[in-house]
C-alpha positions in Angstrom: 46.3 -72.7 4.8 47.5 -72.5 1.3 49.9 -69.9 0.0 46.9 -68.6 -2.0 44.6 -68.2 0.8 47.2 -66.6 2.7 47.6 -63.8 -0.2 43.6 -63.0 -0.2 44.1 -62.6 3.9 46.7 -60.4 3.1 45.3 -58.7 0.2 42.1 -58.0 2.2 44.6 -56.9 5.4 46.7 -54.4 3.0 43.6 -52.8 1.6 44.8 -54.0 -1.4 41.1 -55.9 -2.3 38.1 -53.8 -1.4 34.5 -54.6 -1.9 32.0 -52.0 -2.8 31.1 -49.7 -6.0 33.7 -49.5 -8.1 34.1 -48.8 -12.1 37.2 -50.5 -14.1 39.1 -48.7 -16.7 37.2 -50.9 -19.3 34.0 -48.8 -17.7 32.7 -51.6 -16.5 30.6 -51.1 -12.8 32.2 -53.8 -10.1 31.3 -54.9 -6.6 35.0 -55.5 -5.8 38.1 -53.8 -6.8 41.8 -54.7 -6.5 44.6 -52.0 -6.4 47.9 -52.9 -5.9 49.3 -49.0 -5.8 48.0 -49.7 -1.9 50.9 -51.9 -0.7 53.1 -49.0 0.8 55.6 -51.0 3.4 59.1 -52.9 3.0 57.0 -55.8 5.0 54.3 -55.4 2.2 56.5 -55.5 -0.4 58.9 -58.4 0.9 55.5 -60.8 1.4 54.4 -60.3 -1.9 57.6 -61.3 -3.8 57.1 -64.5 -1.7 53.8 -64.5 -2.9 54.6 -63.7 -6.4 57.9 -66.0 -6.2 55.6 -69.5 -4.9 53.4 -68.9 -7.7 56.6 -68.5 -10.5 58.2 -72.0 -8.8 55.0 -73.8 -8.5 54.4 -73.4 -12.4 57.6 -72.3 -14.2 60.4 -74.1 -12.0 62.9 -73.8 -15.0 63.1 -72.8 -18.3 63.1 -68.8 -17.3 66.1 -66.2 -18.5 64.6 -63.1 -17.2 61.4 -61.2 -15.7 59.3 -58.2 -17.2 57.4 -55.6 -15.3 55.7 -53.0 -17.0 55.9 -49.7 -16.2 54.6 -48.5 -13.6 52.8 -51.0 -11.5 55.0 -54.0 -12.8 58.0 -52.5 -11.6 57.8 -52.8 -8.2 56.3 -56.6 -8.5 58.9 -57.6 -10.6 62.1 -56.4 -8.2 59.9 -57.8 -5.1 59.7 -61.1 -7.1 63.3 -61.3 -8.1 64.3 -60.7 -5.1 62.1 -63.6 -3.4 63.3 -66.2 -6.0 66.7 -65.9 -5.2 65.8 -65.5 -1.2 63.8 -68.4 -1.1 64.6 -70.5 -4.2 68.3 -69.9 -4.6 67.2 -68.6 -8.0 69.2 -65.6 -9.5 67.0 -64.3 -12.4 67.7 -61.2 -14.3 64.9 -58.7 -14.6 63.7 -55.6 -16.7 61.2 -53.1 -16.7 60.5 -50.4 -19.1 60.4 -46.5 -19.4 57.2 -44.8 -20.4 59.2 -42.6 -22.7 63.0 -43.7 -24.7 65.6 -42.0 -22.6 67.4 -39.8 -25.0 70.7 -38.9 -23.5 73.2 -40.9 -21.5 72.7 -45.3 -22.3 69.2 -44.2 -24.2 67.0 -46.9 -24.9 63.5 -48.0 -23.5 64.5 -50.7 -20.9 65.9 -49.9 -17.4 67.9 -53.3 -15.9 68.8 -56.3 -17.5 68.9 -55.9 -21.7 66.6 -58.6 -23.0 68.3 -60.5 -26.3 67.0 -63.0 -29.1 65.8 -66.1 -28.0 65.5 -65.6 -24.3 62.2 -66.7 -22.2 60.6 -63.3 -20.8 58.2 -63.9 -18.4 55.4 -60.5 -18.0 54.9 -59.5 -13.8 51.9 -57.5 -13.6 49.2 -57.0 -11.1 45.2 -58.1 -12.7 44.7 -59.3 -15.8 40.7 -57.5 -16.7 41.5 -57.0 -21.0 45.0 -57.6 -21.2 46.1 -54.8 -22.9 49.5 -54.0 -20.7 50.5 -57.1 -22.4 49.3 -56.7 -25.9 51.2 -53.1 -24.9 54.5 -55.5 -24.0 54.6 -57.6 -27.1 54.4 -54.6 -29.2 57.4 -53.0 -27.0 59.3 -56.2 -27.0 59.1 -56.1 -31.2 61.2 -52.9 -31.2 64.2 -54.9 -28.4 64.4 -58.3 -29.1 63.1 -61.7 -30.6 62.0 -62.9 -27.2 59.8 -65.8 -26.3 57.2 -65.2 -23.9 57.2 -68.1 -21.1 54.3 -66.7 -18.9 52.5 -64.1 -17.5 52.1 -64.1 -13.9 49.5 -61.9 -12.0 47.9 -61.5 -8.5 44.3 -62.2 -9.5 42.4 -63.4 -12.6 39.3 -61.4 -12.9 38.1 -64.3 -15.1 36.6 -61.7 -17.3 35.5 -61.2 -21.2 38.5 -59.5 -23.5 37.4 -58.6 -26.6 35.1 -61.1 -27.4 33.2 -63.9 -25.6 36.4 -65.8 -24.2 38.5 -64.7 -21.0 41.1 -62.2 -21.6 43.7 -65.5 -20.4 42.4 -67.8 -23.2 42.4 -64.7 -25.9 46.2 -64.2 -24.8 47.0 -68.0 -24.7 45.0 -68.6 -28.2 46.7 -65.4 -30.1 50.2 -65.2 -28.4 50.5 -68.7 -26.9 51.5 -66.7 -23.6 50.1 -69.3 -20.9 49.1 -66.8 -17.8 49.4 -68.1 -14.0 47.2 -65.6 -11.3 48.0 -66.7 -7.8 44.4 -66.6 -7.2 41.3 -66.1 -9.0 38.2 -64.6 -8.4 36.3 -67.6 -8.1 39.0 -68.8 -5.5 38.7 -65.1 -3.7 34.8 -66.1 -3.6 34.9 -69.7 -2.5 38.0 -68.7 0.5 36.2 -65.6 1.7 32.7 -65.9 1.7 30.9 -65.9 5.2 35.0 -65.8 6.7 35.5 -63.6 8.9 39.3 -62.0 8.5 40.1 -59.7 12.1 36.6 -60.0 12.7 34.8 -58.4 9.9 33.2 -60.8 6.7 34.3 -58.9 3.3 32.1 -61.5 1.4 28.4 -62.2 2.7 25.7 -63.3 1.4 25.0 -60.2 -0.6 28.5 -59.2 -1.7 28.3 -63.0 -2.9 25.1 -61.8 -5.1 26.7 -58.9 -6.3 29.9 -61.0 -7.8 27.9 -63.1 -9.1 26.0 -61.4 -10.7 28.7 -59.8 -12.4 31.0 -62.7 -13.2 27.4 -63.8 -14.9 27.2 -60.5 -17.1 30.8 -60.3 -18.1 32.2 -63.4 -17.1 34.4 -65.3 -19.9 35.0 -68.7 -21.3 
């Protein structure tokens, strides 16, 4: 089994991906939701910085100084993902995450951890990419800290859906900030891995969940 069919297996096990009737904060009505404020364990949190770390070494082996997580979700998947580099990979990155409001006593400032400078390679940590606006949120933060280059955004799972216009939110964000976004899985891959499988004994995905997500990839699926 592949380290991304291990993460839907343990996505689906930590109630983290849920099937049913579900509305996104873009208002949009889905048959399948993902919410990462479920992982609540040490054990949770340990596997998905291995999960998070794989995808980070499998696509960005070098060329990294430090890792991002937006407040509030990000932070936790950025410190789990540090934290797995280094355990796994023998790789000691930095890592940041912002406050939702400047501190005004004390240090002060915006940024909680490492202090990002010109000319270093930030790479975002966030959960699901659906219209991309936590990042457009972090370049417009980052314009206030420092020049920074944006090596990557890595997520959990590609929703593969429309941003603003007719293109996935990944290509809109690759075409307008050249940010080049790695999911460890995608929806289609959360499809093909789980359909008719049956994970402790129960199928998440039949034939009708199947229907119902693809229907909607059809109706607000992206190019």
């Amino acid at each position: 089994m592949t380290y991304q069919e291990e993460f839907i297996t343990f996505m689906v096990r930590s109630g983290v991906l849920t099937f049913g009737d579900f509305t996104t904060k873009s208002g949009r009505k889905t048959p399948y939701f993902v919410n990462t404020g479920n992982y609540k364990t040490g054990a949770q949190a340990a596997k998905l910085g291995d999960y998070y770390a794989a995808c980070i070494q499998e696509n960005l082996p070098d060329g990294v100084d430090c890792l991002f997580g937006p407040a509030y979700k990000g932070i936790p998947l950025t410190v789990a993902a540090a934290s797995s580099l280094y355990r796994n990979y023998d790789r000691d990155l930095p890592y940041c995450f912002n406050r939702k409001e400047a501190k005004d006593h004390g240090e002060g400032g915006t940024m909680i951890g490492y202090q990002p400078k010109d000319g270093d390679r930030v790479v975002i940590v966030e959960d699901v990419v659906t219209a991309g606006t936590a990042v457009r949120e972090t370049i417009e933060l980052f314009k206030h800290i420092a020049d920074v280059k944006f090596a990557s955004l890595i997520v959990s799972v590609d929703r593969m859906e429309k941003g603003t216009g007719e293109k996935t939110t990944i290509n809109e964000l690759r075409e307008q900030y050249g940010i080049a976004v790695h999911p460890i899985v995608t929806v289609r891959q959360v499809i093909d891995f789980l359909h008719n499988r049956e994970i402790d004994g129960k199928v998440y995905i039949d034939d009708e969940v199947k229907g119902k997500m693809e229907a909607y990839l059809e109706q607000y699926g992206g190019k």
